[in-house]
KOLMARVEX-527363 format. One record per residue: x, y, z of N, C-alpha, C in turn; residue number from 1. Coordinates in pm, 1 decimal, always signed. Example, Ala and Ser with C-alpha at 12.3 -4.5 7.8 and 13.67 -1.06 7.14 Angstrom:
<pts>
[pt [+1319.0 -569.0 +780.0] [+1230.0 -450.0 +780.0] [+1320.0 -330.0 +780.0] 1]
[pt [+1285.0 -225.0 +708.0] [+1367.0 -106.0 +714.0] [+1290.0 +3.0 +787.0] 2]
</pts>
This chain:
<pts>
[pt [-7698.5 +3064.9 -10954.2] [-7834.5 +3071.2 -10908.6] [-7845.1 +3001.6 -10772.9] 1]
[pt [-7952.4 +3081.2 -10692.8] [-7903.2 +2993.4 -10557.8] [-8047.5 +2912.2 -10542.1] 2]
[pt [-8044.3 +2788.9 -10455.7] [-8135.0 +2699.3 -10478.4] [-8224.5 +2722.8 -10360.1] 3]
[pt [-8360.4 +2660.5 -10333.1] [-8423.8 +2720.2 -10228.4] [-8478.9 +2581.6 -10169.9] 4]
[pt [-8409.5 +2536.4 -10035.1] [-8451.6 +2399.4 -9986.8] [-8575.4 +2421.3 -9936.2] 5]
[pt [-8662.2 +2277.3 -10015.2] [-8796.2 +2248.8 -10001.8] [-8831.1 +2221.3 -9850.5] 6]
[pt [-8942.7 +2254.8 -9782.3] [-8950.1 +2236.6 -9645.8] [-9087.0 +2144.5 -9648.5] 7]
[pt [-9101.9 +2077.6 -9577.9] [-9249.5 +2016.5 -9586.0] [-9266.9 +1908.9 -9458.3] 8]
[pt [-9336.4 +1886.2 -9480.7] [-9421.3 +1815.4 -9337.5] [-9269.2 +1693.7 -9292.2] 9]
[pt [-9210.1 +1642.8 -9365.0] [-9106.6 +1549.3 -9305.5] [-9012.0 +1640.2 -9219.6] 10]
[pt [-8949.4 +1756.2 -9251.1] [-8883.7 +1859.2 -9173.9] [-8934.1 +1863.7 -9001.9] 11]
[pt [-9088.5 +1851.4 -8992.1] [-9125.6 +1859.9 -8859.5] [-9199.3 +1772.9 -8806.9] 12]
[pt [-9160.6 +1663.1 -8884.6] [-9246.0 +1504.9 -8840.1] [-9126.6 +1368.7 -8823.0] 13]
[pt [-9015.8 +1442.7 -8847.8] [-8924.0 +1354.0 -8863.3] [-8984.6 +1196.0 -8920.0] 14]
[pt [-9069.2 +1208.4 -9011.7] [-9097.2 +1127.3 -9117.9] [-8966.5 +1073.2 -9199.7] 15]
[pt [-8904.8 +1173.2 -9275.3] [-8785.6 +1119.1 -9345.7] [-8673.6 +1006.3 -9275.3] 16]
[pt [-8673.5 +1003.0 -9171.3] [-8578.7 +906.6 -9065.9] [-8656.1 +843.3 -9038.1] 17]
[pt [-8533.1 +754.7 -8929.1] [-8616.5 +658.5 -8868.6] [-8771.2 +679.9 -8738.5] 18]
[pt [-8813.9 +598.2 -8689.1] [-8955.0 +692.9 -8637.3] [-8885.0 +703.3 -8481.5] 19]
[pt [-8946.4 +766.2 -8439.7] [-8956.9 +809.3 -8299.6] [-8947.9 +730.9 -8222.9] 20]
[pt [-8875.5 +699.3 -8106.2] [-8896.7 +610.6 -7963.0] [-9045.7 +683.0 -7929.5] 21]
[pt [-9110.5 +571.5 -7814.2] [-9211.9 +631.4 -7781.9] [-9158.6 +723.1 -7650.0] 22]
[pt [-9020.3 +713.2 -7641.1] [-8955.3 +822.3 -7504.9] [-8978.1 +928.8 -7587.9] 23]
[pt [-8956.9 +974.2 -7691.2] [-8944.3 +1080.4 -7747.3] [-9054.9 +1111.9 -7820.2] 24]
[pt [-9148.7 +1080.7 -7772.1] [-9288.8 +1127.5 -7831.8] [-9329.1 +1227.6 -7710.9] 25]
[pt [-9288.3 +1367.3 -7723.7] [-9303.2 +1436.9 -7592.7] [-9400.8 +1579.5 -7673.0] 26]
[pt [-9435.4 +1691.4 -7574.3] [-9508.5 +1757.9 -7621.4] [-9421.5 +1885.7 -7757.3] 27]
[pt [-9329.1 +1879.6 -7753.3] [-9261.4 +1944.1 -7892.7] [-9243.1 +1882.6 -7995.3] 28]
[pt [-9256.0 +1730.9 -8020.9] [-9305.4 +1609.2 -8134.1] [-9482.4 +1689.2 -8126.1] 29]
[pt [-9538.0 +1674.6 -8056.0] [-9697.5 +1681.8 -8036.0] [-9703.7 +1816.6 -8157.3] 30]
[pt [-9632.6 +1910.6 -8084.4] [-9679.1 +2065.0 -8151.8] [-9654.0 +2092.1 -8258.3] 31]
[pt [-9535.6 +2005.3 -8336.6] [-9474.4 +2002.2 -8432.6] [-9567.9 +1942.6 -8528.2] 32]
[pt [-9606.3 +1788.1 -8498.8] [-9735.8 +1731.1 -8592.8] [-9805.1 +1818.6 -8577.2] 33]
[pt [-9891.0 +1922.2 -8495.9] [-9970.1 +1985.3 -8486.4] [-9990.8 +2124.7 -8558.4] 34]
[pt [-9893.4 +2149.4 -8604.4] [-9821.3 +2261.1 -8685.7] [-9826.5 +2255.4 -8805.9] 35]
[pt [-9808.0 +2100.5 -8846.8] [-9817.2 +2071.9 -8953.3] [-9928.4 +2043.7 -9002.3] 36]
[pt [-10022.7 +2003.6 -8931.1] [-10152.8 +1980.8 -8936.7] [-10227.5 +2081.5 -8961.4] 37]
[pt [-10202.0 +2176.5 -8894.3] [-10247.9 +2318.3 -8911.9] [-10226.0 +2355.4 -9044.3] 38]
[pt [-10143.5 +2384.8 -9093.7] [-10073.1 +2388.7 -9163.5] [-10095.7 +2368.1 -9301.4] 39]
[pt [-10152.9 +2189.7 -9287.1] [-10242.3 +2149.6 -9452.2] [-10333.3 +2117.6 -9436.4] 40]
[pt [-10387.9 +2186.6 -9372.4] [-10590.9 +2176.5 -9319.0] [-10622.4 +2214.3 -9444.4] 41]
[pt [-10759.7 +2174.7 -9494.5] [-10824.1 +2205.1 -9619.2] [-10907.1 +2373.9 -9510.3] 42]
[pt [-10848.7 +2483.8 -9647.6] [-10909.9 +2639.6 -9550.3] [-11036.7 +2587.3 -9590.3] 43]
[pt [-11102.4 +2549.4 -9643.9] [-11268.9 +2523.6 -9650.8] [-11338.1 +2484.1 -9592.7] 44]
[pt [-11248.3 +2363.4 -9485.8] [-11283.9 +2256.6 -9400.0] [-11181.8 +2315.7 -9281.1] 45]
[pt [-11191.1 +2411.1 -9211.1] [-11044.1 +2471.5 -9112.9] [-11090.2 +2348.2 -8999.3] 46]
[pt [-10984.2 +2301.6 -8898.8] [-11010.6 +2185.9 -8764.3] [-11077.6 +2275.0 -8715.3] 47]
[pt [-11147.4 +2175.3 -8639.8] [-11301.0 +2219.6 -8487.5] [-11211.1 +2272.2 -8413.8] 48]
[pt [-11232.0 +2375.8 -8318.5] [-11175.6 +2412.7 -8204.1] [-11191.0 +2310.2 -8084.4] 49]
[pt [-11276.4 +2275.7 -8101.7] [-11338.8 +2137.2 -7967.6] [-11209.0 +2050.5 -8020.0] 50]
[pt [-11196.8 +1989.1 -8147.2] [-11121.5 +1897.4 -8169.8] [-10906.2 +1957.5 -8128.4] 51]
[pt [-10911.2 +2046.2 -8148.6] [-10781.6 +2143.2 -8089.2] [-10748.3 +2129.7 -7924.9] 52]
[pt [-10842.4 +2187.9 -7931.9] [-10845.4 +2158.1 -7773.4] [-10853.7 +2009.1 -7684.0] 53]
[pt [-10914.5 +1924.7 -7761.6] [-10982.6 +1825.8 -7675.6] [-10792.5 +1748.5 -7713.3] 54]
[pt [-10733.0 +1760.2 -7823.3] [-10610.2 +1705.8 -7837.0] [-10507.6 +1749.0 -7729.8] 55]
[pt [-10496.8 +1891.8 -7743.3] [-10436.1 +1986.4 -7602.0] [-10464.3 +1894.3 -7457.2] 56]
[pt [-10649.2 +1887.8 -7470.5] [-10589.0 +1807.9 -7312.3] [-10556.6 +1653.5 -7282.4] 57]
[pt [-10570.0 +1623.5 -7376.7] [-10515.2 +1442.6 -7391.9] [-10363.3 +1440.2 -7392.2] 58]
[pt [-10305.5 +1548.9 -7448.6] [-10180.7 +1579.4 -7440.2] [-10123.8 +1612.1 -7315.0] 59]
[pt [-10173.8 +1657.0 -7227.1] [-10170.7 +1716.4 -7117.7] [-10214.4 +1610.8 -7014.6] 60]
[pt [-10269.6 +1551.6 -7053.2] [-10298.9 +1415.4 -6923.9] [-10224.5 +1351.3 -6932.6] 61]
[pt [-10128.9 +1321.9 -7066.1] [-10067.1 +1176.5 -7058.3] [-9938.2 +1243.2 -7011.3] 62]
[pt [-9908.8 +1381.0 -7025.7] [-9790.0 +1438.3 -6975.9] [-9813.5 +1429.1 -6812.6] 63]
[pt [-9904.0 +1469.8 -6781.1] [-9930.7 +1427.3 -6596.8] [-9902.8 +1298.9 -6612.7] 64]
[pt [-9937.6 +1215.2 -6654.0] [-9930.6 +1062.7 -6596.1] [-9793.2 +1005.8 -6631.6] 65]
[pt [-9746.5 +1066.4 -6692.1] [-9595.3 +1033.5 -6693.1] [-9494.4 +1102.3 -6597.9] 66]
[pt [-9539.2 +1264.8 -6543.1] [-9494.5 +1271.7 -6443.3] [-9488.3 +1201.7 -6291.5] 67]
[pt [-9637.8 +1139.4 -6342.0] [-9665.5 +1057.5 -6153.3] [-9591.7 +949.9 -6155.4] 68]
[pt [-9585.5 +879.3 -6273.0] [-9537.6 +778.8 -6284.0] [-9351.2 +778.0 -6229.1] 69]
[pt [-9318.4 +897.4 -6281.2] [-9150.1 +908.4 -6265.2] [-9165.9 +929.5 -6093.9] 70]
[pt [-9238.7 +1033.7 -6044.2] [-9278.1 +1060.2 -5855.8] [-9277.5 +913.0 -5770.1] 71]
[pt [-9391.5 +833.9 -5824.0] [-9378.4 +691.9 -5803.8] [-9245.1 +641.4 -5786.8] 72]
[pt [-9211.8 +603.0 -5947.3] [-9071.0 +546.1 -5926.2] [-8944.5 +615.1 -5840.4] 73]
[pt [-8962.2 +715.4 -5823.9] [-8860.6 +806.3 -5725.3] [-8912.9 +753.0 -5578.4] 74]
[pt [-9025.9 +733.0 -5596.4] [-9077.1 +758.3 -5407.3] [-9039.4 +600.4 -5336.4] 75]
[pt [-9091.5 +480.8 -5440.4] [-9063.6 +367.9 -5507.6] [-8895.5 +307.4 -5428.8] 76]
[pt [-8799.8 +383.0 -5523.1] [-8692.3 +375.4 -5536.1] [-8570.7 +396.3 -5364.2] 77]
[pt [-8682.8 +539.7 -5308.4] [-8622.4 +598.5 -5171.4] [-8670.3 +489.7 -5090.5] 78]
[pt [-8773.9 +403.8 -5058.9] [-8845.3 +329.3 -4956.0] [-8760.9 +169.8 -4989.0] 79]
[pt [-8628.1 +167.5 -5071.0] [-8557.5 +122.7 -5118.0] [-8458.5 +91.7 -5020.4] 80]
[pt [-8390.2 +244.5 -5019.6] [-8287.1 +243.7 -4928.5] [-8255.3 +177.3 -4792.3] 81]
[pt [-8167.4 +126.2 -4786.7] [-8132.6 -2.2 -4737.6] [-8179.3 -113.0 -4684.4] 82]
[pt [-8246.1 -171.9 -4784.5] [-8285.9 -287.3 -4795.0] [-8215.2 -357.8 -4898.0] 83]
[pt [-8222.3 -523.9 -4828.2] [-8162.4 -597.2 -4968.4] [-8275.0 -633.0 -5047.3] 84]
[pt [-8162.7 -650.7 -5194.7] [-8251.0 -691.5 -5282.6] [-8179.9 -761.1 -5380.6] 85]
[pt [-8220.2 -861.1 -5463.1] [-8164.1 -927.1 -5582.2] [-8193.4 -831.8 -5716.2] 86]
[pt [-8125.8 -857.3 -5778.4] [-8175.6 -799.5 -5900.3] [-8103.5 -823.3 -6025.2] 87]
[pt [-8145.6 -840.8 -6166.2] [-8044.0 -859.2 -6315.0] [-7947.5 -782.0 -6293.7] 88]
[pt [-7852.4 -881.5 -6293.4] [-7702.7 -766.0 -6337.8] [-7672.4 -759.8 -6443.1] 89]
[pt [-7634.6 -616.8 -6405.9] [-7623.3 -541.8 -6575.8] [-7590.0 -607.1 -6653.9] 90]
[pt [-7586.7 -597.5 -6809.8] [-7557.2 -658.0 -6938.6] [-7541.8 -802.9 -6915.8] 91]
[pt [-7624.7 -872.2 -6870.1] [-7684.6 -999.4 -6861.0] [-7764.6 -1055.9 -6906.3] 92]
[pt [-7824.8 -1129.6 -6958.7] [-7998.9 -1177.6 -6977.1] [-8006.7 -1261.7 -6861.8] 93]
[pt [-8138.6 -1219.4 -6810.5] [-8253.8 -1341.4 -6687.5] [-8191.6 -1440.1 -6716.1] 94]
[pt [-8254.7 -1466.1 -6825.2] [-8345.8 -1603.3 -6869.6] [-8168.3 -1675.1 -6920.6] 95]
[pt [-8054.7 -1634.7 -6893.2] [-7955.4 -1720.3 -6916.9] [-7948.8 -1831.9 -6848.0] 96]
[pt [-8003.4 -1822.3 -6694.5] [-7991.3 -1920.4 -6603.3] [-7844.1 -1916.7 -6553.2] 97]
[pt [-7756.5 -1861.3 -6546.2] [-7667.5 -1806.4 -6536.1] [-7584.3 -1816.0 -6375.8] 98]
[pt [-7521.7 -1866.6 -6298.8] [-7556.3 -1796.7 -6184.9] [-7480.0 -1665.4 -6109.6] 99]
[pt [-7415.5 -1596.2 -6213.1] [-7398.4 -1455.0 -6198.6] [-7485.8 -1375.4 -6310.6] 100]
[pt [-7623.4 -1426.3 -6326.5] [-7669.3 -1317.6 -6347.4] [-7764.8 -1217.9 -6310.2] 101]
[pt [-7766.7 -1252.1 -6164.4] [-7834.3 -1230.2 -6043.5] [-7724.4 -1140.9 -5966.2] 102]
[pt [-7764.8 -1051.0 -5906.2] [-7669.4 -1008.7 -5803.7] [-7746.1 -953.7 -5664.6] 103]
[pt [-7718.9 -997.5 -5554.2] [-7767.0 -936.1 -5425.4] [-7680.5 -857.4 -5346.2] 104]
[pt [-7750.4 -726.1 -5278.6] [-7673.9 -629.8 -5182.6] [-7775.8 -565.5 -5134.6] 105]
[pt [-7742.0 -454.0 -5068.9] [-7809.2 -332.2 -5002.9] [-7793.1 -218.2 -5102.5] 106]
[pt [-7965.4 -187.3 -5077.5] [-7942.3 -55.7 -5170.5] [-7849.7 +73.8 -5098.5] 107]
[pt [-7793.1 +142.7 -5159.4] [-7692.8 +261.2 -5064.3] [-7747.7 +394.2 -5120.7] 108]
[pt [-7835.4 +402.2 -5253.1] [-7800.0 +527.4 -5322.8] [-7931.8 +509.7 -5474.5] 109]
[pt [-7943.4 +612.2 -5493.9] [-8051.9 +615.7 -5582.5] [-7992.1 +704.5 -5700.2] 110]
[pt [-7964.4 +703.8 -5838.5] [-7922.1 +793.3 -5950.3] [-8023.1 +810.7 -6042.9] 111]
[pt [-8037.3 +938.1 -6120.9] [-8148.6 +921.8 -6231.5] [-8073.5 +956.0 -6320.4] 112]
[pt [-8038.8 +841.8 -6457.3] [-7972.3 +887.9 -6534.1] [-8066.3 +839.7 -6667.3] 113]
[pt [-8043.5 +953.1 -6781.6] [-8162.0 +957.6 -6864.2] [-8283.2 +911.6 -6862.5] 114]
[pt [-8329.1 +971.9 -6729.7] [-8489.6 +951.9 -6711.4] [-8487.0 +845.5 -6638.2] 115]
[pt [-8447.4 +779.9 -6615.8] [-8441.4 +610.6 -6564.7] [-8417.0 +600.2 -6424.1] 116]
[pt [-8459.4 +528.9 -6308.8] [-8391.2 +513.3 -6174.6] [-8291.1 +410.7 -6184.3] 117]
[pt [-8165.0 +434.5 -6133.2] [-8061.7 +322.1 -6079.9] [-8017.7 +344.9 -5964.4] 118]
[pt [-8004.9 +268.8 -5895.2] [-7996.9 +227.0 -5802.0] [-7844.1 +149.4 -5771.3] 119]
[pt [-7799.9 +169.1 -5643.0] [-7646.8 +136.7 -5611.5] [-7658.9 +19.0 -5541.9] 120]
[pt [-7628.9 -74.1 -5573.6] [-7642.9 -214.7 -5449.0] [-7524.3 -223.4 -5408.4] 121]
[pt [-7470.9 -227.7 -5303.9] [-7342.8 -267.4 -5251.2] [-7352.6 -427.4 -5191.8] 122]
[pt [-7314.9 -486.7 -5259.0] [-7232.9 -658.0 -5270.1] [-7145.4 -691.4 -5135.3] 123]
[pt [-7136.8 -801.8 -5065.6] [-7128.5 -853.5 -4975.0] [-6889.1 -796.7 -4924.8] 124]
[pt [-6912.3 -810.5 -5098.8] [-6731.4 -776.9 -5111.3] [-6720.4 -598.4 -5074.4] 125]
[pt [-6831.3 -531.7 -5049.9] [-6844.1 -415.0 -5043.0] [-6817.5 -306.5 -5233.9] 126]
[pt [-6825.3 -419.0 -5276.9] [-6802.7 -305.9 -5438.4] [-6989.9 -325.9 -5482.3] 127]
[pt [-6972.6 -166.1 -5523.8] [-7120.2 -130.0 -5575.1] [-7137.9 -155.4 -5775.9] 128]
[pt [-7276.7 -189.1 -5738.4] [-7347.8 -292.3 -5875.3] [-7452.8 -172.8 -5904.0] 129]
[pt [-7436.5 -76.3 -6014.8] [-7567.4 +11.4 -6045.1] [-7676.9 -123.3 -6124.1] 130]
[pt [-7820.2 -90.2 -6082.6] [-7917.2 -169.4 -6134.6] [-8020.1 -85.1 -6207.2] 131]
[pt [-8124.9 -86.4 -6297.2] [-8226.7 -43.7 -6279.3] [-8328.5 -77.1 -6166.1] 132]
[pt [-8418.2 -7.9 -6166.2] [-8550.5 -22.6 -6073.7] [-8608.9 -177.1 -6155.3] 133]
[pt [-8670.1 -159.4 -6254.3] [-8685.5 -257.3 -6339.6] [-8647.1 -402.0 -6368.8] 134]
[pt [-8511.9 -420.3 -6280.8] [-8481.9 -525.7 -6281.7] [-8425.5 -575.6 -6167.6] 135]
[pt [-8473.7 -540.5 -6063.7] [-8540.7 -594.8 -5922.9] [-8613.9 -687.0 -5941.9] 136]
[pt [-8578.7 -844.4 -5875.0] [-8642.1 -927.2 -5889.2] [-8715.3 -952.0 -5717.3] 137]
[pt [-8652.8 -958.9 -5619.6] [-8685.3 -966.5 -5495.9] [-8627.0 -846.9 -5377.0] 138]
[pt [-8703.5 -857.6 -5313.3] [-8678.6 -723.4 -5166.2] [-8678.6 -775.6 -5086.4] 139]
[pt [-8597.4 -814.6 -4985.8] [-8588.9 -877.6 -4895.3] [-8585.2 -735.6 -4741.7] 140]
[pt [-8665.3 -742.6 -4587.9] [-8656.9 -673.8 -4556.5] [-8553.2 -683.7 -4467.6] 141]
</pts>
C-alpha cells in the first residue's frame, strides 16, 4: 500500500525547523505564509481585499527600503576608495582590547559577498585585510 505524505502549513512556513534569519524573511517566505493563509481562511469569513493588498504593499516598501539601503551601502563603500581607515579585524572581538585587533590601510577595492560589503584594506606591509563596512571604526582623509 503506498502511503500519502501529509502536507500542511509547516511544509511552507518552515515552522517544523528552526525559524528564519530575518535575512531570509524575503518576499517568497511572504507568499508562502500567504498561501497558507489563504489557504485556511474560514470560506465564511474569506480575507478583505483591502487587507491583501494593504499586506502586498507593506511588503513592497520594506523590499524598497532594503534595496536603498544596499545602494547606500554600495555608494557608502565607493566614496571609500582610497582613503584610510581603521577597522575590526576579522575574527577578532573589539572589545578584546587587543592590539591587533584593529587594523589600518587604504581602501583598494570593494567585494559583495552574500549580500554584505567588504572591503580590501591594504596594510602598510602592502598585504590586503578584507573588512566589513560595519566594522569601520575611523576614516581618516
Amino acid at each position: 500500500m503506498n502511503t500519502i505524505d501529509p502536507t500542511g502549513a509547516n511544509t511552507y512556513t518552515n515552522m517544523g525547523g528552526k525559524p528564519m534569519a530575518k535575512s531570509e524573511l524575503n518576499m517568497d517566505a511572504f507568499l508562502r505564509l500567504l498561501t497558507v493563509q489563504l489557504a485556511n481562511q474560514n470560506p465564511l469569513e474569506p480575507m478583505n481585499d483591502r487587507d491583501f493588498f494593504a499586506q502586498m504593499a507593506q511588503l513592497g516598501q520594506v523590499e524598497g527600503m532594503d534595496g536603498l539601503q544596499s545602494s547606500l551601502d554600495t555608494l557608502n563603500s565607493a566614496a571609500m576608495i582610497g582613503k584610510t581607515v581603521t577597522a575590526v579585524r576579522p575574527m577578532t572581538d573589539a572589545n578584546s582590547g587587543g592590539v591587533n585587533s584593529l587594523v589600518t590601510g587604504t581602501v583598494t577595492r570593494i567585494t559583495m559577498r552574500d549580500g554584505k560589503q567588504i572591503l580590501g584594506l591594504q596594510e602598510a606591509n602592502g598585504g590586503i585585510v578584507e573588512v566589513q563596512i560595519g566594522g569601520i571604526r575611523e576614516i581618516k582623509g
